[in-house]
C-alpha positions in Angstrom: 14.0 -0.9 16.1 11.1 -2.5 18.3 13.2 -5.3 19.7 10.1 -6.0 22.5 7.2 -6.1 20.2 9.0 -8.6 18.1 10.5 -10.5 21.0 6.5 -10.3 21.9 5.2 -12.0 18.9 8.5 -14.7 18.7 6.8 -16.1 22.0 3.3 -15.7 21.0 3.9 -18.0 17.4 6.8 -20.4 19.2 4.0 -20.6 21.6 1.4 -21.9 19.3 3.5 -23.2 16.4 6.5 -24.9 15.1 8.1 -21.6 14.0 11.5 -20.8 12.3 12.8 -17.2 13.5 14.5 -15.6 10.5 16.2 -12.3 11.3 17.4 -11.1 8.0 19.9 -8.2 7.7 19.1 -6.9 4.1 16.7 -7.2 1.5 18.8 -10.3 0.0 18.5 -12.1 3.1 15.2 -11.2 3.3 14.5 -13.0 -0.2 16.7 -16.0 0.3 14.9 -17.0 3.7 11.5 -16.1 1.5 12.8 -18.7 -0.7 13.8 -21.0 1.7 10.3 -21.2 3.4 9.7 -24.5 2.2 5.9 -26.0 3.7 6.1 -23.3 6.7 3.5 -20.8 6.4 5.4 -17.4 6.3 4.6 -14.6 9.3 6.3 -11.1 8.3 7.2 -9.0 11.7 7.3 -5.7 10.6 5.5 -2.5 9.1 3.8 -1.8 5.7 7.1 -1.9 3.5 8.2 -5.1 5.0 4.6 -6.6 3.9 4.8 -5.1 0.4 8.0 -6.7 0.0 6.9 -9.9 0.8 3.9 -9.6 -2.1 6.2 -7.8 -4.7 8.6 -10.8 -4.1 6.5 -13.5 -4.0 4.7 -12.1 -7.2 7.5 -12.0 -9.0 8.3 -15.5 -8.4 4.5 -16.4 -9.4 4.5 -17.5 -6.2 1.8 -15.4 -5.1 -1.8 -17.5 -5.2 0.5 -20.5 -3.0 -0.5 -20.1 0.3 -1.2 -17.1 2.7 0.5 -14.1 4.2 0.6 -13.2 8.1 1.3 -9.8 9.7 2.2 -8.9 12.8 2.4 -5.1 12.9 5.7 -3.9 14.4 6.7 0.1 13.8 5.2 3.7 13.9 1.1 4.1 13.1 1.8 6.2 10.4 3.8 3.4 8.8 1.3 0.6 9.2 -1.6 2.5 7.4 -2.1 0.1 4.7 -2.3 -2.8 7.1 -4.7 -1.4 9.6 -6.7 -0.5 6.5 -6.8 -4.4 5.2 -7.8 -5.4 8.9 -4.7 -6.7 10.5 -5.3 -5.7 14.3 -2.7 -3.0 15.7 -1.7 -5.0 18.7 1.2 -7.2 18.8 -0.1 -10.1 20.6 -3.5 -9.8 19.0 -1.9 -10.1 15.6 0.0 -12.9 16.4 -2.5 -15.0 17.4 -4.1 -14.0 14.3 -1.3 -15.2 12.8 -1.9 -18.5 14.2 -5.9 -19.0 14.5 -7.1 -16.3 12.0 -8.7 -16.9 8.5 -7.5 -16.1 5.2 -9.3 -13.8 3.4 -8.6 -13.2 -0.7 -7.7 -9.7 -1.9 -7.3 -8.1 -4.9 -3.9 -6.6 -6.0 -2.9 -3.6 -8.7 -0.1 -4.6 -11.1 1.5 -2.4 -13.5 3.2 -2.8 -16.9 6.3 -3.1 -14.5 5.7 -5.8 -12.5 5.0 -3.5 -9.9 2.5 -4.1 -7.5 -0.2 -1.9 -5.5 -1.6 -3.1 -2.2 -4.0 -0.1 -1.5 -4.6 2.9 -3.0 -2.7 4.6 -5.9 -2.7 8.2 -6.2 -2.2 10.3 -9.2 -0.1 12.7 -9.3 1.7 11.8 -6.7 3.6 15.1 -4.4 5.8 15.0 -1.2 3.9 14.1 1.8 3.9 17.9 3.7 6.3 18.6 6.2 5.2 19.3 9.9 6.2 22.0 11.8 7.7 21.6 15.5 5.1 21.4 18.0 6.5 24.4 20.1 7.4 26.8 16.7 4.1 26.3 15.3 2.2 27.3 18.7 4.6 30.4 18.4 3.8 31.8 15.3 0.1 30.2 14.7 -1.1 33.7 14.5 1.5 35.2 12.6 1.1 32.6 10.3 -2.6 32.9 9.8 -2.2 36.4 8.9 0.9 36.2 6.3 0.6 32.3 4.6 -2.3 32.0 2.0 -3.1 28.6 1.2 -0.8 26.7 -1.6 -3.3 26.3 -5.1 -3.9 22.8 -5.6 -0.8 21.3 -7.8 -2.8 20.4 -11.3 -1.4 17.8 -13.8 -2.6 17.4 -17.7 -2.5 13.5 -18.0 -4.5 11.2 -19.6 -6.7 8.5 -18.0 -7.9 5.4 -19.4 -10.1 3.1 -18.1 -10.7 -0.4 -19.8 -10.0 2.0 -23.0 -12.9 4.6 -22.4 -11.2 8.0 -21.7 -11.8 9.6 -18.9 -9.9 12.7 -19.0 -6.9 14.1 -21.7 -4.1 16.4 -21.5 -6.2 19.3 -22.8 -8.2 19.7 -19.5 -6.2 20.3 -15.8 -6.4 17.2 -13.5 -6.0 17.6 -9.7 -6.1 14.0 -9.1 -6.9 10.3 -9.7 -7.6 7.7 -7.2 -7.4 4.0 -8.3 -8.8 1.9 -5.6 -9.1 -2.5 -6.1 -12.2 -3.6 -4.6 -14.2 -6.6 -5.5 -12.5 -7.8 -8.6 -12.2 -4.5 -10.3 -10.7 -1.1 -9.8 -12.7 1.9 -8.5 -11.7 4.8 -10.5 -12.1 8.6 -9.6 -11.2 11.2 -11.6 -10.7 15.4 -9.9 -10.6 17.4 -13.0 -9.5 21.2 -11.9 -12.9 22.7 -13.2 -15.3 19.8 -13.6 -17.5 17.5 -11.9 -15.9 14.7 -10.5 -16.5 11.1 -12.6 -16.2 8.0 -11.0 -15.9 4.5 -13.4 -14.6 0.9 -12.4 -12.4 -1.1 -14.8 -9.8 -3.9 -15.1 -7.0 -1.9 -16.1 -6.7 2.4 -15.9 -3.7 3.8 -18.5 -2.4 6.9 -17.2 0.0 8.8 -19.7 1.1 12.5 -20.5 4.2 14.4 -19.6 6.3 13.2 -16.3 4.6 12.5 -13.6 4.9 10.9 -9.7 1.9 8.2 -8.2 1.9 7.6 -4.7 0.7 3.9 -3.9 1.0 1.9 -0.8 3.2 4.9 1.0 5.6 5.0 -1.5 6.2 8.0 -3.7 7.4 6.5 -8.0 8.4 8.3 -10.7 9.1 10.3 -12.6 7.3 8.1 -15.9 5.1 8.9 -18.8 3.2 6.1 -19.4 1.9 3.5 -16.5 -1.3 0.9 -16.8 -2.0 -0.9 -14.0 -4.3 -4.1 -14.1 -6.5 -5.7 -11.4 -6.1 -8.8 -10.0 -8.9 -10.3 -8.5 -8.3 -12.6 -5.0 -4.4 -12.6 -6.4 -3.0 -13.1 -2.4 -4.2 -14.3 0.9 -3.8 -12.4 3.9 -4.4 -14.0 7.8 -7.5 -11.7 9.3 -9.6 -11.9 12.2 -12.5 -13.9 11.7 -15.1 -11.7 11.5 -13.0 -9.6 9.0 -11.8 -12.4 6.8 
């Protein structure tokens, strides 16, 4: 899709490496030249999907704690939110020299009952991400709008929540949301009950259960389950930073 950013970071790594160029045409390619790596040190080209990919595979081969990850960002902003957010830098060339002189920094990783894996954050329940309107419609009818749309109530779900087996909220009291967040070994919990004071907890693994729901984590929208616990691991992967960020 972005044949000049990756042509871009091919010259940058060939530059200052030894470097294979895999161009993979589906996700089984993808995996068999993951597999194939051998010694080399594997760079994905490519946007926050392509770098989850790498982890969920690599975890699933307990291959995980070998070694260290390099990105060099390649796609839309919006779909490189999760690496910007970890530190990779948003240029192409700057992330490939990353790539090649950066230091690898340890980072914690989600993992449900699944073997599903969790990046950044997870969000609970997870809804449809809202849908713009046209630049030139919505200048049109801003007023009109204003005038006729009242705001949407906040969607509430009744779930449970368990952190490290101390509840922190049951299906007898509306939830607008949970945020599950790794940092520093352990997950940082926060819980938006509909009419209650927020409560905020970290643990090693949060249950969620209760009737269907959806969790958004990493970009990705999952579900429809009943029952999901997801476990921190601490310094589970490497990634290639900058320096100062690593």
């Amino acid at each position: 899709m972005d044949g000049e950013s990756v042509r871009i970071a091919k010259d940058v790594l060939s530059a200052g490496a030894e470097a294979k160029i895999c161009l993979p045409d589906s996700p089984e390619e993808f995996s068999r030249a993951l597999a194939r790596r051998g010694s080399r040190r594997p760079v994905v080209l490519g946007d926050d999907r392509a770098l989850l990919r790498t982890v969920a595979l690599l975890h699933r081969e307990r291959e995980l704690a070998e070694g260290a990850l390099s990105l060099v960002p390649i796609g839309p902003q919006d779909a490189l939110e999760v690496a910007h957010a970890l530190g990779v830098p948003r240029s192409t060339p700057a992330a490939a020299r990353v790539a090649l002189h950066g230091a690898v920094r340890r980072l914690d990783l989600l993992v449900d009952d699944s073997d599903g894996v969790v990046l950044g954050d997870l969000l609970v329940p997870g809804v449809p991400l809202p849908v713009a309107a046209a630049p030139s419609v919505w200048g049109t009818c801003r007023s009109l709008v204003r005038t006729l749309v009242r705001p949407a109530p906040a969607p509430v779900a009744r779930l449970r929540v368990e952190a490290d087996g101390i509840l922190l909220a049951d299906v007898d009291a509306p939830l607008e949301g949970l945020t599950v967040r790794p940092v520093g070994g352990t997950a940082e919990v926060t819980v938006h009950p509909a009419s209650a004071p927020t409560r905020h907890a970290t643990a090693g693994t949060v249950t969620v259960s209760g009737p269907d729901f959806r969790y958004r984590a990493d970009g990705r929208l999952t579900g429809p389950v009943r029952r999901r616990t997801w476990t921190v691991r601490a310094g589970a992967w490497g990634l290639t930073l900058p320096v100062e960020a690593a």
